[in-house]
N, C-alpha and C positions, 0 to 999 in steps of 0.2 A: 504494500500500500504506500508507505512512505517513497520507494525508490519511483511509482506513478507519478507520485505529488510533484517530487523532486523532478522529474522527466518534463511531464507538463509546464512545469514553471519557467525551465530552462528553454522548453519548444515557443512560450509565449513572449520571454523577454526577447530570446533571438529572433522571433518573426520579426518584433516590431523593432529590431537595431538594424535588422536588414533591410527592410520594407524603404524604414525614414534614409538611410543610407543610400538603399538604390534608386530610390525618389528624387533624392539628393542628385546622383550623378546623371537622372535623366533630365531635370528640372532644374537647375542649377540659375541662382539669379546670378544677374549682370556681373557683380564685382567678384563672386565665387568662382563664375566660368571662364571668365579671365586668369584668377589664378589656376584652376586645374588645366586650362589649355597650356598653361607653361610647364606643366607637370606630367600630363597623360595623356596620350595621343586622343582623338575624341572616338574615332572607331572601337578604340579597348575601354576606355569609360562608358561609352552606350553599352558593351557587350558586359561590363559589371554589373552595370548598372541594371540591366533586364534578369540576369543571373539572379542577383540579389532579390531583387521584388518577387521571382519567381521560386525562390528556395524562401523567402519570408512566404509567401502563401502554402508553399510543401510541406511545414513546418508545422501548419497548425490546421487545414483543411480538411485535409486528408482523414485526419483523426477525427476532428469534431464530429463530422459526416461517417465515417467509419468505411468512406467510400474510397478503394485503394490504396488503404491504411499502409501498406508496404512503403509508397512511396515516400512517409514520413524519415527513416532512414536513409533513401536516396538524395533526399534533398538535403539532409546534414551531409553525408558523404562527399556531394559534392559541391558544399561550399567549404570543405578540408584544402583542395589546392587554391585558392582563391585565397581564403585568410593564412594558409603558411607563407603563399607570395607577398601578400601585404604586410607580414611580422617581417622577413626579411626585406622585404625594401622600404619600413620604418627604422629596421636597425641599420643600415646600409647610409641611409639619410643622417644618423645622429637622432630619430626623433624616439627617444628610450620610454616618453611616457604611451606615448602612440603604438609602440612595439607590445607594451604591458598590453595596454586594450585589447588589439588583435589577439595575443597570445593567449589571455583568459577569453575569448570569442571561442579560440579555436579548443581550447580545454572543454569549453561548454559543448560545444557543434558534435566531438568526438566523444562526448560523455551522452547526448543525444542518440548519436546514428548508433555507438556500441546497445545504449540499453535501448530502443526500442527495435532492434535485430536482434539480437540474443535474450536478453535480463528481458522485457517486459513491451513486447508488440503488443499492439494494438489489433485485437483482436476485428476481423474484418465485419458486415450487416451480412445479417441473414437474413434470408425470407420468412417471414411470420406464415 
């Protein structure tokens, strides 16, 4: 029961650090888009950026609904190379408190995809 709570909790704060995130790099206002364009190409920031919004919905939908319930692992799984990339290219930058963020992201994301794949799926809808 506790190791659910804990799952859940950790599936709802990362939906919505990804969602606002990947919001972020497709919506980006004026003075932000400006600095990200001297930072990330704009093809691989739309391609986070759709990743992320789409791994924040994988996260939590799938479960609530109990429709494709598998998918809620895949969607932590594969936001695992995405946040290892962004720990290393915040350490790489100098930016150490940036790197912490990402690194406890990615603790949570892989504590996600392990327990609801092995410890505690989400069991899928049946037909009544």
């Amino acid at each position: 029961m506790a190791m659910n709570v804990l799952l859940w909790v950790f599936q709802v704060l990362l939906a919505a650090a990804f969602l606002a995130h990947g919001l972020m790099f497709l919506f980006p206002g004026p003075e932000l888009e400006a600095l990200m364009n001297a930072s990330i190409a704009r093809p691989l920031r739309y391609f986070l950026g759709v990743a992320e919004v789409a791994a924040g919905i994988g996260l939590v939908v799938p479960g609530l609904t109990r429709i494709a319930p598998w998918l809620v692992p895949l969607a932590a799984a594969g936001l695992v190379p995405i946040m290892v990339g962004a720990t290393v290219l915040h350490i790489a930058r100098a930016e150490y408190g940036s790197s912490v963020t990402t690194a406890i992201l990615l603790l949570m994301i892989v504590v996600v995809a392990w327990g609801r794949w092995r410890v505690r799926p989400i069991a899928p809808r049946t037909r009544a």
